[in-house]
C-alpha positions as a Markdown table, in Angstrom:
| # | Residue | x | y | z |
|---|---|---|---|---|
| 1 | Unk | -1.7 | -4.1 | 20.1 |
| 2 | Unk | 1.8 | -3.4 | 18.0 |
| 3 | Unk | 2.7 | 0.2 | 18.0 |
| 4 | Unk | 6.1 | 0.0 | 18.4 |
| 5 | Unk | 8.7 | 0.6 | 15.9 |
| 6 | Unk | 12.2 | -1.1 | 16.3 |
| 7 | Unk | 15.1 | -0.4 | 14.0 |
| 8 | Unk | 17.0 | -3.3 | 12.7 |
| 9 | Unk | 20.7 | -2.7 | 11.3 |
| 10 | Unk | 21.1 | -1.5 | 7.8 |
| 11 | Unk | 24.1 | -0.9 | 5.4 |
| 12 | Unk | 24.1 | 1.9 | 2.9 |
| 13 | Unk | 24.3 | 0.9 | -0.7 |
| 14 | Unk | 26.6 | 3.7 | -1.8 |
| 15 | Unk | 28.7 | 3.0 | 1.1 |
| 16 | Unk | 28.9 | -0.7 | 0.3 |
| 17 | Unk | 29.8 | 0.2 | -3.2 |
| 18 | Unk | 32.5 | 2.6 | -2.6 |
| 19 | Unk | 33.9 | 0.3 | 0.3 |
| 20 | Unk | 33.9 | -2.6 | -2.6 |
| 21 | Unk | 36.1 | -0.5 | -5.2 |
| 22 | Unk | 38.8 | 1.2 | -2.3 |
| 23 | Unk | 39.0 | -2.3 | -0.6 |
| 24 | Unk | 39.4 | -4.8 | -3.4 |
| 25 | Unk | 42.2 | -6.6 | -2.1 |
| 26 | Unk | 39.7 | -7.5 | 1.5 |
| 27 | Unk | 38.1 | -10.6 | 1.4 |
| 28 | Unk | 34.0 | -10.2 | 0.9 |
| 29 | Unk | 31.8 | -12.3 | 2.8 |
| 30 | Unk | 30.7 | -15.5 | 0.9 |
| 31 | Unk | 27.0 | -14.7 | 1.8 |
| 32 | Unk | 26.8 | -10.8 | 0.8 |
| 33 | Unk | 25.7 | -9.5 | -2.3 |
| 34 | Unk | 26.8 | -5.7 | -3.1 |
| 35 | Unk | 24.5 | -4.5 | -5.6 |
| 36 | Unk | 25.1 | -2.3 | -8.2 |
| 37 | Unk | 25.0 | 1.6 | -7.5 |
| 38 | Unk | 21.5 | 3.4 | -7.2 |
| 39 | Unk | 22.0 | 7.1 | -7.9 |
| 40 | Unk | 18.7 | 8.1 | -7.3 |
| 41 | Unk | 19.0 | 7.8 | -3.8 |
| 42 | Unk | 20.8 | 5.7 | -0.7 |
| 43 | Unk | 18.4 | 2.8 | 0.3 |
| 44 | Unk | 18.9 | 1.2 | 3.8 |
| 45 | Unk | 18.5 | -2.4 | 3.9 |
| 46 | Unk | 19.3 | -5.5 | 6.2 |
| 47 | Unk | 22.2 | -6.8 | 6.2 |
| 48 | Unk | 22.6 | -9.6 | 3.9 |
| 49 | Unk | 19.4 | -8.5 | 1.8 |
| 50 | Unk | 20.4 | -6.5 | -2.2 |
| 51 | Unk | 18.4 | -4.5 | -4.1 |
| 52 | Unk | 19.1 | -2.9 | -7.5 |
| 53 | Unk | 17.1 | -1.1 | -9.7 |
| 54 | Unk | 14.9 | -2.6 | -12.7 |
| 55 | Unk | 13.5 | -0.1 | -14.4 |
| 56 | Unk | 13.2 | 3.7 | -14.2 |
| 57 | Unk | 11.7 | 7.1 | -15.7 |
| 58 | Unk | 8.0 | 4.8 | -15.8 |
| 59 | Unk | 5.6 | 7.7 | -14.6 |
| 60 | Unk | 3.4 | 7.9 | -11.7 |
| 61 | Unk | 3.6 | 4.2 | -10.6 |
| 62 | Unk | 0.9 | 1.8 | -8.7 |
| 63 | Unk | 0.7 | -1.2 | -7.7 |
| 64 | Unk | 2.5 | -4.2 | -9.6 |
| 65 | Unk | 1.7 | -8.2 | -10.4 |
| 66 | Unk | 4.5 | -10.4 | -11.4 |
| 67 | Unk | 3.6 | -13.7 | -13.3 |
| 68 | Unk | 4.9 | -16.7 | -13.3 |
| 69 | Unk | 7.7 | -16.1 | -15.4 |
| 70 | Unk | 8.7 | -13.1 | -14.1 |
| 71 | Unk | 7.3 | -10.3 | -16.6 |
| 72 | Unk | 6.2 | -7.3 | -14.2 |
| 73 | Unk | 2.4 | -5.2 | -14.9 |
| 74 | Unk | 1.8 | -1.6 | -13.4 |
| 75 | Unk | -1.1 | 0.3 | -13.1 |
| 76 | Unk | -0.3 | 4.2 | -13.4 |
| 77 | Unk | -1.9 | 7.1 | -11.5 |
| 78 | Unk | -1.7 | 8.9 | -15.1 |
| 79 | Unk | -1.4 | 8.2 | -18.2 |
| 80 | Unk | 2.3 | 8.4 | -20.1 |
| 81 | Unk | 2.6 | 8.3 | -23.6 |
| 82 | Unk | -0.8 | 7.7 | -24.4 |
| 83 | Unk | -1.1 | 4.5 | -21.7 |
| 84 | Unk | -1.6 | 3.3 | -18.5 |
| 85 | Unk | -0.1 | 0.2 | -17.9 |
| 86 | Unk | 3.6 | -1.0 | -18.3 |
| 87 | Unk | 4.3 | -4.3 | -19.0 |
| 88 | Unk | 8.1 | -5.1 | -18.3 |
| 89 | Unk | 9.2 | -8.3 | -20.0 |
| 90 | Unk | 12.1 | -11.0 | -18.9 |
| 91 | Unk | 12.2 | -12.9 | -22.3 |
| 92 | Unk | 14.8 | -15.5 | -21.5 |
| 93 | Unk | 14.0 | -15.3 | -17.4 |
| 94 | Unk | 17.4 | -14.4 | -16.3 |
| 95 | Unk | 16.0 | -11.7 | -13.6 |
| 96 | Unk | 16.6 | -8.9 | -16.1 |
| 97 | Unk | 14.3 | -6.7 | -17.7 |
| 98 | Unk | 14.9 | -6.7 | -21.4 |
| 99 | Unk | 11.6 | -5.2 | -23.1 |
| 100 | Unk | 8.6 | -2.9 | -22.4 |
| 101 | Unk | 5.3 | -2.5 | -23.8 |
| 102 | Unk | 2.6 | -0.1 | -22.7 |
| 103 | Unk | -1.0 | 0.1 | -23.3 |
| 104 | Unk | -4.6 | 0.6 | -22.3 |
| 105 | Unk | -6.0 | 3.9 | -21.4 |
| 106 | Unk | -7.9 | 3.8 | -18.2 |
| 107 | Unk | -5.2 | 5.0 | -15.1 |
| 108 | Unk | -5.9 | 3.7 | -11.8 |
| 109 | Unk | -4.5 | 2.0 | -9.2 |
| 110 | Unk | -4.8 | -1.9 | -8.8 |
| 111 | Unk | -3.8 | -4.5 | -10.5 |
| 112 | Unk | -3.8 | -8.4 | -10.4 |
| 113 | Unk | -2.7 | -11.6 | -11.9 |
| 114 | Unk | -5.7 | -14.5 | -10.8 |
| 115 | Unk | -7.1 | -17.1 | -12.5 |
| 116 | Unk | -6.4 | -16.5 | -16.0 |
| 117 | Unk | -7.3 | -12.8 | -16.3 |
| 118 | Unk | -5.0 | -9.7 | -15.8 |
| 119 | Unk | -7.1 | -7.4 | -13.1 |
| 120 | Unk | -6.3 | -4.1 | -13.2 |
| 121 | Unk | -8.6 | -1.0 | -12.1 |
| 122 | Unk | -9.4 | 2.9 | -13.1 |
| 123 | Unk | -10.5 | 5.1 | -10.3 |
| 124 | Unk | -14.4 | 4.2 | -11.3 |
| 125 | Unk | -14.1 | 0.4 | -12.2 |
| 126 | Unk | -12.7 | -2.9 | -12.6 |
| 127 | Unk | -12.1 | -4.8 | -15.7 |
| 128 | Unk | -9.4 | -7.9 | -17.0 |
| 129 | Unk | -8.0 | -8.9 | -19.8 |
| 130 | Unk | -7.7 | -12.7 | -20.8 |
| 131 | Unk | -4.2 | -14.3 | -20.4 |
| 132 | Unk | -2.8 | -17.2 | -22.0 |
| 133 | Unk | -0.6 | -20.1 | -20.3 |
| 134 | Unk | 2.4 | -18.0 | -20.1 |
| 135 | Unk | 0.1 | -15.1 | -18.5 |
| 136 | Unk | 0.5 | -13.4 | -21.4 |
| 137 | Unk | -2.6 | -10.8 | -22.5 |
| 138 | Unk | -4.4 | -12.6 | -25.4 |
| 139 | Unk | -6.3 | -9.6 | -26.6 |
| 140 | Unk | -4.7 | -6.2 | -25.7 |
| 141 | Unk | -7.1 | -4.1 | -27.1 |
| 142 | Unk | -10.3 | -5.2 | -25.5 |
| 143 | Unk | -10.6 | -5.5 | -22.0 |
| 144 | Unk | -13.6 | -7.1 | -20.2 |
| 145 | Unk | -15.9 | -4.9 | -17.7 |
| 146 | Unk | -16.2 | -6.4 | -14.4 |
| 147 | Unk | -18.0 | -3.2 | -12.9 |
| 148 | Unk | -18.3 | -0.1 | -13.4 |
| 149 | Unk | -19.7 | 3.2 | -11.6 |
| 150 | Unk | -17.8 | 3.4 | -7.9 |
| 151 | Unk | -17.5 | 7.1 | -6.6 |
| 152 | Unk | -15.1 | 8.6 | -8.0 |
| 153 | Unk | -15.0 | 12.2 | -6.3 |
| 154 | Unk | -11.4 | 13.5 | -7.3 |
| 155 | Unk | -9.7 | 12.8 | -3.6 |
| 156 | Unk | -8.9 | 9.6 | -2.1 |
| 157 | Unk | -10.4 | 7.6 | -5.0 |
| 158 | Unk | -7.8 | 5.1 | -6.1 |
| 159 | Unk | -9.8 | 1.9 | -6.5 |
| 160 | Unk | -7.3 | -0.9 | -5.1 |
| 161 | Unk | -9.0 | -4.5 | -5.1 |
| 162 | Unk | -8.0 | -8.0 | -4.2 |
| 163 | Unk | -9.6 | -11.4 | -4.7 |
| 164 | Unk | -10.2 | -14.3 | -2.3 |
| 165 | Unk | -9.7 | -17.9 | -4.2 |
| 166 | Unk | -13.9 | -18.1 | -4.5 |
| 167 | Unk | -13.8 | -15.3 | -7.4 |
| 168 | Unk | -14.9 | -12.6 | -4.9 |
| 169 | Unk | -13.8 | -9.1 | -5.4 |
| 170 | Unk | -12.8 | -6.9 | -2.7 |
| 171 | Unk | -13.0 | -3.6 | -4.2 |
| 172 | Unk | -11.7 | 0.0 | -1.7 |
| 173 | Unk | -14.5 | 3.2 | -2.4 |
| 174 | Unk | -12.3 | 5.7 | -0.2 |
| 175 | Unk | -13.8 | 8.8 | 1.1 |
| 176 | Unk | -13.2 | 12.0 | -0.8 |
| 177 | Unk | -14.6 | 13.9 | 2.5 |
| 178 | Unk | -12.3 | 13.2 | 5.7 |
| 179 | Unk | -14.2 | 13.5 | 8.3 |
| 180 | Unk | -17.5 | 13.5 | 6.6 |
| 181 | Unk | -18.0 | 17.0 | 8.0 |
| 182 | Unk | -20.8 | 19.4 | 6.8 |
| 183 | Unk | -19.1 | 21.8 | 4.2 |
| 184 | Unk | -17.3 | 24.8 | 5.7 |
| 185 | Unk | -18.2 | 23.8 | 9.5 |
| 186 | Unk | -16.8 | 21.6 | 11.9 |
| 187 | Unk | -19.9 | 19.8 | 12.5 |
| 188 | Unk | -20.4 | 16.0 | 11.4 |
| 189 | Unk | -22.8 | 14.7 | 9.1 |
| 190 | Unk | -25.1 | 12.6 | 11.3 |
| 191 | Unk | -25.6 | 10.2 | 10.5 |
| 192 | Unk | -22.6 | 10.2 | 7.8 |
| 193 | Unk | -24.5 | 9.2 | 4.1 |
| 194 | Unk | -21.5 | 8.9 | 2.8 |
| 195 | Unk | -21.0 | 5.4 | 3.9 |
| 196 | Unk | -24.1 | 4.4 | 1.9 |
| 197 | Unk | -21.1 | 4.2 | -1.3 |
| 198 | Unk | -18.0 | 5.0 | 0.5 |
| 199 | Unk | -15.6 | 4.9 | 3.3 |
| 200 | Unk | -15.5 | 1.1 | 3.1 |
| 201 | Unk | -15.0 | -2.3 | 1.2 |
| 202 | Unk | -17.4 | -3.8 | -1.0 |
| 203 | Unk | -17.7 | -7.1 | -2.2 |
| 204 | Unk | -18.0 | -7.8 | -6.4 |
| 205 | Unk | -18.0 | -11.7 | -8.0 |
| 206 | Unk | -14.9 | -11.3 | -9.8 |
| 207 | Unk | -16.2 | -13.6 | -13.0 |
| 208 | Unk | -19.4 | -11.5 | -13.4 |
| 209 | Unk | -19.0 | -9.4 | -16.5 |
| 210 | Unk | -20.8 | -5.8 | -16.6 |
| 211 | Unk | -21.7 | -5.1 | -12.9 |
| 212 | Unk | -22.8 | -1.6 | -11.4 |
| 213 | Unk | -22.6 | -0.7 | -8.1 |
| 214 | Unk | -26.0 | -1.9 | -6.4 |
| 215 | Unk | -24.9 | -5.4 | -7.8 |
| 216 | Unk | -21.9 | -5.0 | -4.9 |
| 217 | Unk | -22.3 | -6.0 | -1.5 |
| 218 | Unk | -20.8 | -3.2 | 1.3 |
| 219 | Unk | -18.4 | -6.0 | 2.9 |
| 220 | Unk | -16.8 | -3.7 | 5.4 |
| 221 | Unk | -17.4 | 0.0 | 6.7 |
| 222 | Unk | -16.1 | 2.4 | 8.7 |
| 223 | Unk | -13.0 | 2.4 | 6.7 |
| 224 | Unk | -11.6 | 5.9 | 5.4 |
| 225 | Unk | -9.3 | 5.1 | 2.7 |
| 226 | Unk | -7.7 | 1.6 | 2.5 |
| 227 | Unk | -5.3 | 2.0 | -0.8 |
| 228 | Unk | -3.4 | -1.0 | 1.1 |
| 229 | Unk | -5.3 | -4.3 | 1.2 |
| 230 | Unk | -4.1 | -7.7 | 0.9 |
| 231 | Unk | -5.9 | -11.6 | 1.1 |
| 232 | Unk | -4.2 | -13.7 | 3.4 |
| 233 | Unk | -4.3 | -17.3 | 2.0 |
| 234 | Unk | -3.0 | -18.2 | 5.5 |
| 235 | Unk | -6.0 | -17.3 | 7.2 |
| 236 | Unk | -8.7 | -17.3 | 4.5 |
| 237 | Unk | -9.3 | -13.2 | 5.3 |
| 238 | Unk | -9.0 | -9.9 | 4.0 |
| 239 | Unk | -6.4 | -7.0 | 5.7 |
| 240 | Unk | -6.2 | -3.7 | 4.9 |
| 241 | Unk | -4.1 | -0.7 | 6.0 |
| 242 | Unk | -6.1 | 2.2 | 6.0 |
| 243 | Unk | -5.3 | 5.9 | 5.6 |
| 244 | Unk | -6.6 | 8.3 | 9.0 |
| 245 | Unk | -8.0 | 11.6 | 9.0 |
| 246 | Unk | -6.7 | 14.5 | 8.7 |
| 247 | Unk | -6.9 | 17.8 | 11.0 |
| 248 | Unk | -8.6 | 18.5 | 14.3 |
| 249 | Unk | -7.3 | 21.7 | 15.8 |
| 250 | Unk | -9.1 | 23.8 | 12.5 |
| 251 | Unk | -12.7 | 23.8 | 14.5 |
| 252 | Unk | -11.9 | 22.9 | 17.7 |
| 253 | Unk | -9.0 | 24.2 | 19.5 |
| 254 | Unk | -10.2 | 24.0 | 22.8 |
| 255 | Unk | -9.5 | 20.1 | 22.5 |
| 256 | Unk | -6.9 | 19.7 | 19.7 |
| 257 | Unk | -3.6 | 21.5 | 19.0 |
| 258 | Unk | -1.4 | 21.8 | 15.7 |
| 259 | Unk | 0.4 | 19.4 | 17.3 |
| 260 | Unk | -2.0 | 16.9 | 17.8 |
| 261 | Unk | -3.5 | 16.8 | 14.3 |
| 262 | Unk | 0.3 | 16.1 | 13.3 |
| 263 | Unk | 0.9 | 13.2 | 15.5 |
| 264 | Unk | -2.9 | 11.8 | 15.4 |
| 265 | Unk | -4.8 | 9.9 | 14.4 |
| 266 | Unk | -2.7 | 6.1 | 13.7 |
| 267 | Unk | -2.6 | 4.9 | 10.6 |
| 268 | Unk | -4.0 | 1.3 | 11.2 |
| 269 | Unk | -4.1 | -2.2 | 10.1 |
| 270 | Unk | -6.9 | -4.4 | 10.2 |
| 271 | Unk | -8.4 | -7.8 | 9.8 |
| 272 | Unk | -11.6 | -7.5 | 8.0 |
| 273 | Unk | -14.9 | -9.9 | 7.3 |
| 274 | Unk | -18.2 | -9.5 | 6.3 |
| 275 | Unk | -20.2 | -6.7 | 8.2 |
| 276 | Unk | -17.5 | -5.3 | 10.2 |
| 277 | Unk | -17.6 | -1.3 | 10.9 |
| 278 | Unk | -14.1 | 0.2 | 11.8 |
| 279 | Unk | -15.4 | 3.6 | 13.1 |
| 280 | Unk | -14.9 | 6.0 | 10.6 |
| 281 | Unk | -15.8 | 8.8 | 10.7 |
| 282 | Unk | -17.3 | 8.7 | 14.4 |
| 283 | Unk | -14.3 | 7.4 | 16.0 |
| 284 | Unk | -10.7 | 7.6 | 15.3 |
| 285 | Unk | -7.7 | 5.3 | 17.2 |
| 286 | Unk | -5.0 | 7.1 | 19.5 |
| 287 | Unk | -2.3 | 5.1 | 19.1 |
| 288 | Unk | -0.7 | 7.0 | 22.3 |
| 289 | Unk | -4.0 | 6.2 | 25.0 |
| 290 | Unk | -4.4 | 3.2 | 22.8 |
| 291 | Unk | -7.6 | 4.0 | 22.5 |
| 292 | Unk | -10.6 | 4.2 | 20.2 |
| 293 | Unk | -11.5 | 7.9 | 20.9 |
| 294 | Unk | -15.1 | 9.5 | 19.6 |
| 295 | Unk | -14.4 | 12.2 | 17.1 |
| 296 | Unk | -14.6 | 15.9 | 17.8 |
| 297 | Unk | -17.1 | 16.6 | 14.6 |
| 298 | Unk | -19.4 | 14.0 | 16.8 |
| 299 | Unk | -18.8 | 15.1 | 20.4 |
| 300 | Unk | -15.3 | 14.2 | 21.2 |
| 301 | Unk | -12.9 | 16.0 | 23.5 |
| 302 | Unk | -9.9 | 14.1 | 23.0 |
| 303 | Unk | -10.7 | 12.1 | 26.0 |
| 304 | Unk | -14.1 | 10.7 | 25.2 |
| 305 | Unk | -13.9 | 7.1 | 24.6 |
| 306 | Unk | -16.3 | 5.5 | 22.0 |
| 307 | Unk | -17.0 | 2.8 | 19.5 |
| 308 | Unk | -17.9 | -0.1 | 21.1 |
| 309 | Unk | -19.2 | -1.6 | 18.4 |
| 310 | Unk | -16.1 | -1.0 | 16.4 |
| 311 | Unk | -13.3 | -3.1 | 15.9 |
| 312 | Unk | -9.7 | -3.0 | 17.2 |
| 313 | Unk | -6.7 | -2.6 | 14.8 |
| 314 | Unk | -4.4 | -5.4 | 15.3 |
| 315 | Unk | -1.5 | -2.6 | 14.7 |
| 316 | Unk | -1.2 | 0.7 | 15.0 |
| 317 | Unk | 1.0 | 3.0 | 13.3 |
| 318 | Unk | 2.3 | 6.7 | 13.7 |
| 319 | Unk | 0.3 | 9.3 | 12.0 |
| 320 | Unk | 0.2 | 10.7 | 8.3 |
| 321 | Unk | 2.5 | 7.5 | 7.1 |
| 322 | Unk | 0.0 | 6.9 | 4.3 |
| 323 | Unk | 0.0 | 3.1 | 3.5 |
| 324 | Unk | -0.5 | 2.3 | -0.3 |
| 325 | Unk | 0.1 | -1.0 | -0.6 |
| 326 | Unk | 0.0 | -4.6 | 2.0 |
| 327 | Unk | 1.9 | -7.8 | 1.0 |
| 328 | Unk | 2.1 | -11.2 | 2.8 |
| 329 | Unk | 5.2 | -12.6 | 2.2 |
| 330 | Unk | 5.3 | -16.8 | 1.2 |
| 331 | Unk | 8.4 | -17.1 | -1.0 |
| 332 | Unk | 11.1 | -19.3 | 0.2 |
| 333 | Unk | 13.9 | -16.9 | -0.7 |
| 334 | Unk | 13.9 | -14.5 | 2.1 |
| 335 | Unk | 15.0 | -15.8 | 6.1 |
| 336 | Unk | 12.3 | -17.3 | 8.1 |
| 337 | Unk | 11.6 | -14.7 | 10.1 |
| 338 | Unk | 9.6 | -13.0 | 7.2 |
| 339 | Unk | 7.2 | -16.0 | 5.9 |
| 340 | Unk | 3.8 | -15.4 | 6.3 |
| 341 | Unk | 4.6 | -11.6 | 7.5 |
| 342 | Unk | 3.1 | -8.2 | 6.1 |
| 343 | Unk | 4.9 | -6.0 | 4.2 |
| 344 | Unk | 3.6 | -2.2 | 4.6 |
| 345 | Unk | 5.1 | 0.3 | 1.3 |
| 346 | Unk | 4.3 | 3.6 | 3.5 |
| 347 | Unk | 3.7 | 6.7 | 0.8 |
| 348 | Unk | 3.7 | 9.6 | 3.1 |
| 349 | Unk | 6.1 | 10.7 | 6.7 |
| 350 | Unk | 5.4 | 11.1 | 10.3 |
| 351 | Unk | 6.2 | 14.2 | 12.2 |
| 352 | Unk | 6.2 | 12.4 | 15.1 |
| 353 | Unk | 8.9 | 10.3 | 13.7 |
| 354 | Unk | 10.6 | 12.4 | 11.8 |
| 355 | Unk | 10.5 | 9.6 | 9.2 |
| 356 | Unk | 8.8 | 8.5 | 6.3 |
| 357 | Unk | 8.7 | 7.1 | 2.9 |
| 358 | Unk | 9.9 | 3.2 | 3.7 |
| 359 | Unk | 8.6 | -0.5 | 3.4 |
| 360 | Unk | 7.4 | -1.5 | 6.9 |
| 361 | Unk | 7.5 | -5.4 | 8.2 |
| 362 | Unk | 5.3 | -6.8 | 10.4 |
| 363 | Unk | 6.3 | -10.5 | 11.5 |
| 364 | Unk | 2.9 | -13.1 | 11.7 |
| 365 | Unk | 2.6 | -16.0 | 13.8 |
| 366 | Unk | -0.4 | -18.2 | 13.9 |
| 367 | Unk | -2.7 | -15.4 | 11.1 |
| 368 | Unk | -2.0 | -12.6 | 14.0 |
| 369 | Unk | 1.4 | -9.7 | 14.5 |
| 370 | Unk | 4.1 | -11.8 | 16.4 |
| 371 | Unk | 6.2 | -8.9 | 17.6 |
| 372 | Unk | 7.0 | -5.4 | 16.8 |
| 373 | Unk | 6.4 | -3.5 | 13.5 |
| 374 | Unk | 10.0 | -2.0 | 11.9 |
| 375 | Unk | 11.3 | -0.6 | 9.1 |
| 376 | Unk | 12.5 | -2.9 | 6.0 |
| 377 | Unk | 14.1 | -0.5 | 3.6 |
| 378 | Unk | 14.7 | 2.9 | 4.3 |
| 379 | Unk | 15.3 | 6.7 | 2.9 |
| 380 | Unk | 13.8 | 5.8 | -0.2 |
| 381 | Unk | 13.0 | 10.1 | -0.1 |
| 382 | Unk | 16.8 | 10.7 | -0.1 |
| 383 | Unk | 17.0 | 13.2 | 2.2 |
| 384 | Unk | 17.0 | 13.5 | 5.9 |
| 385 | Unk | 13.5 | 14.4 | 7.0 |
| 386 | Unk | 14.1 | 15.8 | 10.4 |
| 387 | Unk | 16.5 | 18.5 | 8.8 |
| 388 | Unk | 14.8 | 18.1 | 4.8 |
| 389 | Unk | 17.3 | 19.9 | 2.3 |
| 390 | Unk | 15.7 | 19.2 | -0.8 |
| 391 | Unk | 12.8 | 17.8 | -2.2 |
| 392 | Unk | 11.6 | 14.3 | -1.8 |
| 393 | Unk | 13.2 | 12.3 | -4.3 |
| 394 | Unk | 11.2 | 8.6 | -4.5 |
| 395 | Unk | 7.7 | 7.5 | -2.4 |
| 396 | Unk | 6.8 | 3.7 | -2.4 |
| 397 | Unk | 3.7 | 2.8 | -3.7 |
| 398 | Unk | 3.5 | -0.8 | -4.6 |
| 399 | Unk | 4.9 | -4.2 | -3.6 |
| 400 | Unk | 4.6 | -7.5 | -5.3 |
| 401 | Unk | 6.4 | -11.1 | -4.9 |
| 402 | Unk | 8.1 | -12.3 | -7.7 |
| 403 | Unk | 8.2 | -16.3 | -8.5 |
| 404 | Unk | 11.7 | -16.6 | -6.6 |
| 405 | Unk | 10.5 | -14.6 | -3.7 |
| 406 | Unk | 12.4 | -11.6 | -4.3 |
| 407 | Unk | 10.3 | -8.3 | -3.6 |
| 408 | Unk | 9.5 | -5.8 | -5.9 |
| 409 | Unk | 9.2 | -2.0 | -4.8 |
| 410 | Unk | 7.2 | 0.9 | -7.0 |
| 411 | Unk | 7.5 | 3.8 | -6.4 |
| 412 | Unk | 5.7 | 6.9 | -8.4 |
| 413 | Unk | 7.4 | 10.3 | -8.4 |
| 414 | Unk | 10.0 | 9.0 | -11.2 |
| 415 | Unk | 8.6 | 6.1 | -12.0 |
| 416 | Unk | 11.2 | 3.6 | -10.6 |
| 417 | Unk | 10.6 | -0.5 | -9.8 |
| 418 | Unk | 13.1 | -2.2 | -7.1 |
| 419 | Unk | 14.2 | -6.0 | -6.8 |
| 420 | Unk | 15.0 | -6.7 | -3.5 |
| 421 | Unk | 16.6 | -10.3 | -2.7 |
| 422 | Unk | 18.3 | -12.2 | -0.1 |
């Protein structure tokens, strides 16, 4: 088990830049790159690594897919002007944006360049559009339904997906009820019916045109919210970062202070296959006892240990860090410590930490964690969250790998995308 968070060192961008203009006359190393300023806030980064901004001002940003040559989709939350997707264009493939289009009108969350089709999802379904050989959208105005009719209950109901290479769909129904408590008590739903369509993974063919939901297959359960999944090509399985719980000490003090429900339960990652239950909602991890600990809403006490028949978490993170998006790294552009590892965009802060709002890295040896989570990039909220003096200014939300292996960041309080390269 990795629960451990290491810090490696970082240079400030805006420090870098003003060090660049006062020191001209010093002699730069031959391997750095000083990006140009970011104003919107002071991104930590390892040393050697850039990153600049590509666009800004998009609206309430996903998850992203670049194609082969380099043009970047989004998915939005909500719609702006009229659409949900951006499509930002490098015509002549020089690493630069120079041209944006917008359409469709069905915001959601996931999104997907595979096998000819642009994926992209709504918070109740799936559909694609046709792409040509340039991965270009063929017909704009006429998507294809893959399926339609997933739970969509207002809360926790962003329908992020991914696709094996056998044209199966992996499709996240979150839970809109946290700890699938009976309403206005602190007493579980036993058993909890909500996993009959949510709190879990199900399984879709991806080349199937007009499914429902009984044509899915419940792939994986036990799993709260997982906004952050990923297919690893490496080991031919699906990962996903899933969202905990929220509260304890509300109903049962006697077990659980304010301080626990801030520090617990982990956020955890997870190798998934076909039948496995994580827990939820009977079960949640300590990532302190290291521990798979039975709820309180089914007879926990903070000290009960339960669900045997659960699976472990390969890693475990702090509390309330809210993963929304998982990446496995196989470019060639970035050192070698990073191939094959997982990238983590964490959407929400720790009060445990005192931290939040970063891109996580998790090195992989072998398909498994080969060391000690840390931090990537850093303070994408612009403020210093032990002592906050503002309000948050950026929250990552998507990751993708562009065709040089640089890494691209969303984020969706202002709608900005970050190229990072080494």
């Amino acid at each position: 088990m990795n629960n451990r968070i290491t810090f490696p060192v970082f240079k400030s961008l805006s420090m870098l830049v003003f060090l660049a203009v006062l020191t001209t006359q010093c002699k730069q190393n031959s391997k750095e790159k000083v990006a140009a300023p970011i104003n919107e806030t002071d991104i930590v980064i390892p040393e050697d690594f850039s990153i600049e901004v590509v666009a800004k001002d998009l609206g309430n940003l996903r998850h992203m897919t670049v194609s082969k040559d380099g043009d970047i989709y989004v998915n939005r939350s909500k719609l702006k002007d009229e659409k949900a997707i951006v499509l930002l264009k490098d015509n002549d493939q020089d690493g630069k944006i120079d041209e944006e289009q917008q359409f469709g009108n069905l915001p959601g969350t996931g999104i997907l360049i595979k096998n000819g089709y642009l994926y992209t999802s709504s918070n109740s379904a799936i559909y694609r559009y046709k792409l040509n050989e340039k991965e270009e959208i063929i017909d704009i105005e006429n998507p294809e339904n893959i399926v339609d009719g997933l739970a969509d209950m207002g809360r926790d109901n962003a329908k992020s997906f991914v696709m094996d290479n056998n044209s199966n769909l992996y499709v996240t129904i979150g839970s809109w009820n946290d700890s699938c408590r009976e309403e206005g008590t602190g007493k579980g739903i036993m058993p909890c019916a909500i996993l009959d369509s949510a709190g879990g993974i199900w399984q879709f063919k991806a080349d199937k045109l007009n499914q429902s939901f009984s044509d899915g297959k419940r792939y994986a359960t036990g799993v709260k919210n997982a906004v952050a999944t990923a297919w690893n090509h490496k080991t031919n399985s699906l990962f996903a970062a899933v969202h905990g719980r929220g509260a304890f000490h509300d109903f049962y003090p006697e077990y659980y202070t304010a301080k626990h429900s801030a520090e617990l339960p982990a956020e955890t990652l997870y190798e998934l296959h076909d039948g496995d239950d994580a827990g939820w909602p009977y079960i949640y991890y300590d990532q302190f006892k290291k521990k798979k600990m039975v709820s309180p809403e089914y007879g926990g006490d903070g000290e009960k240990i339960g669900g045997e028949n659960a699976i472990d978490p390969i890693v475990a993170f702090p509390a309330h860090l809210a993963p929304n998006d998982l990446l496995f790294y196989t470019g060639e552009m970035f050192p070698e410590k990073y191939r094959n590892g997982a990238f983590i965009a964490f959407h929400g802060q720790s009060p445990e930490l005192k931290k939040g709002y970063f891109v996580a890295f998790i090195p992989f040896k072998d398909g498994k964690p080969d060391g000690d989570w840390e931090i990537f990039a850093d303070n994408f909220s612009g403020i210093d969250l032990a002592n906050p003096s503002g309000p948050i200014e950026h929250r990552p939300c998507g990751l993708a790998q562009g065709p040089n292996g640089e890494l691209y960041v969303s984020e969706d309080l202002k709608g900005t995308i970050y190229k990072i390269t080494y």
